[in-house]
N, C-alpha and C positions, 0 to 999 in steps of 0.2 A: 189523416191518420186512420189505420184500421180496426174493425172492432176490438180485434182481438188486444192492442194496445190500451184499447178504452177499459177493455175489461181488466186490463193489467194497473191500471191506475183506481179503480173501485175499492181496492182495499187499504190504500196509500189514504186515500178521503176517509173510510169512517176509521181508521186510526186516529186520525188528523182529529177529527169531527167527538171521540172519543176521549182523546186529551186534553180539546178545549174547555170539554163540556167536565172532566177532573177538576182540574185545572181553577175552573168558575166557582167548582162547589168547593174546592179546598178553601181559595180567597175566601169564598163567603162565609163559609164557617168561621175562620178566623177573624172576619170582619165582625160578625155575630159574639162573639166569643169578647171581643175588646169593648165592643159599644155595650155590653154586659157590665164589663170592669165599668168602665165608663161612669155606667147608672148610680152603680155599688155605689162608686166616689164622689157623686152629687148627693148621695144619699133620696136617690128616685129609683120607685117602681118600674120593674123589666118588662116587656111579653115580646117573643121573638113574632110573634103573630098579631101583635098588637089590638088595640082593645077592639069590640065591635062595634063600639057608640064611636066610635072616632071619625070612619068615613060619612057618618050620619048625621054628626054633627058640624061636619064641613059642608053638608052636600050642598048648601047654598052659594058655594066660593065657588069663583071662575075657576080655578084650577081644577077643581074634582069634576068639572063640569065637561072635560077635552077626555075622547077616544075612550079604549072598553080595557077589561081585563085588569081593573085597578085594586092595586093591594096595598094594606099598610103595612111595614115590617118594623121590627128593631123599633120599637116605640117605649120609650121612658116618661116618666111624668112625676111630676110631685110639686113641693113649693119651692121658691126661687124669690128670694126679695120680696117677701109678701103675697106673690103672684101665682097661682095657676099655670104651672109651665108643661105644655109635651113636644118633645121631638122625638121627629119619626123619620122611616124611608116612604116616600110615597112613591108608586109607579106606577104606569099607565102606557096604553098602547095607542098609537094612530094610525089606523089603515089596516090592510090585511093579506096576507100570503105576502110575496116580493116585495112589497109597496109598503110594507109593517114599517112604523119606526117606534123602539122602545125608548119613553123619557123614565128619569130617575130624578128626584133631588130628596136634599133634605129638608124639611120644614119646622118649623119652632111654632107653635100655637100657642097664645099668651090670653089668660084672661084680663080684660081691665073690666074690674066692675066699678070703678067710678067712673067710666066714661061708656057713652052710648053713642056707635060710630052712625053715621050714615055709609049704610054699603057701595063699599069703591075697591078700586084695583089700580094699585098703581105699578107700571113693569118698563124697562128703557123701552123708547121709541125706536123703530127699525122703518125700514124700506115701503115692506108693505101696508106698514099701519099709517104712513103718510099718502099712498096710493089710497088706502078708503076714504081718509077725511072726503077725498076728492070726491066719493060717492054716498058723504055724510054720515060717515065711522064715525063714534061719539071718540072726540078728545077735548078735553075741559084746559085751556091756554089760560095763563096769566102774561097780558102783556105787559107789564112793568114787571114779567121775571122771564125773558125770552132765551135764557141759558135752559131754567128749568124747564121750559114750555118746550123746547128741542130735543131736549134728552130724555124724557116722560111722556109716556101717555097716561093719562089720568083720564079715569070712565066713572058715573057712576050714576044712577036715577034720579036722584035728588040734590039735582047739580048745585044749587043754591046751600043749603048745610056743606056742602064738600067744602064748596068756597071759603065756607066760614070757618072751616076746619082748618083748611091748607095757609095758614097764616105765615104774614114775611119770615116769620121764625124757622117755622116747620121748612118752607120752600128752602130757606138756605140753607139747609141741613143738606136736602138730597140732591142739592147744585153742588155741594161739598163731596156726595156720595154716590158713585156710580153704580149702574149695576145691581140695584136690589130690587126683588120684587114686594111687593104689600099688600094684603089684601083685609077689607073688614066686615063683620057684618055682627051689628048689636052690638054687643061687649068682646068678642071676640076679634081678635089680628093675629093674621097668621105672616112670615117672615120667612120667603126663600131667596137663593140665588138658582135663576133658570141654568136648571139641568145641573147642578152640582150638588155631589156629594160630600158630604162633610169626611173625611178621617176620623175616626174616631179621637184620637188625641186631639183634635179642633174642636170637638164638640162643644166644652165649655166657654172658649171662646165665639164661637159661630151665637150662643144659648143670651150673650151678656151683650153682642152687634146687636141682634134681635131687641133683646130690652132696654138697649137704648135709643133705638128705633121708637119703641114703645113710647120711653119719658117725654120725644119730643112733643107728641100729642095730649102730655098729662098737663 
């Protein structure tokens, strides 16, 4: 093809490139704008930009711990069944220029102050989390639950408390339940699904999986 053709398609792209980037910010406003309504209806506190103690207060959990350029958005909070509740969008980047990959999800933070977790992470097992065991990746197995032990990775330092946590109760819940991530540290659990966004019309429901997530530990 000749230059002159290349140059003939240069304005075709930031068109393109000029729509998309419309396009994002209309969705997001709109998205913005619902998960507002949203809060109003839970009767919880709004910040489009969400609070500042919130990445800070996480900064101990695996998740806030992956790639740079992390924000919180659309974060509501208030009480919920006695509890300490905020959901938020969390984002974060891995890698850089070409090689960038942008994750999103949503996240429910719950406080339990009758309980004091030992910090763990539990998220389904994949491909390459079974390639490190092989080079002594921490995953904490229950063999008389080898459904859950297959479908879970479970990590955490103080392996002995976890155990004692993750009772026959607890394991048959998320032998029942695919797919969710958990993570704790002190009084705090946080509750996502990797890389998904809530809808805002989900919200309350996504907010009530999360605390019942919760009870199974109470």
């Amino acid at each position: 093809m000749d230059s002159s053709a290349d140059m003939n398609l240069v304005p075709y792209f930031i068109g393109l490139a000029v729509c998309i980037m419309l396009i994002t910010y209309i969705y997001e406003k709109k998205r913005t704008e619902a998960l507002k309504l949203t809060a109003k209806n839970l009767r919880f506190t709004f910040s489009k930009a969400g609070r500042g103690l919130t990445e800070h207060k996480h900064r101990n959990f695996e998740l806030f711990s992956k790639g740079h350029g992390k924000k919180v958005k659309n974060e509501m909070w208030g009480s919920r069944r006695g509890m300490d509740v905020s959901i938020f969008g969390y984002y974060y980047t891995v890698g850089y220029g070409k090689n960038a990959n942008k994750y999103s999800q949503t996240v429910v933070s719950m406080d339990c102050n009758k309980i004091k977790f030992p910090a763990f992470e539990l998220k389904p097992e994949n491909t390459f989390h079974k390639i490190g065991q092989v080079f002594g990746y921490q995953d904490i197995d229950f063999e008389t639950f080898p459904s859950f032990s297959k479908e879970y990775l479970l990590r955490g330092e103080d392996e002995t408390r976890i155990r004692q946590l993750f009772t026959a109760r607890v394991i048959r819940f998320f032998e029942s339940n695919k797919n969710l991530c958990i993570e704790a540290h002190n009084n705090t659990l946080i509750f996502y699904k990797p890389s998904k966004r809530c809808k805002p019309e989900d919200i309350e429901d996504f907010v009530e999986e999360g605390q019942r997530v919760q009870r199974v530990f109470s």
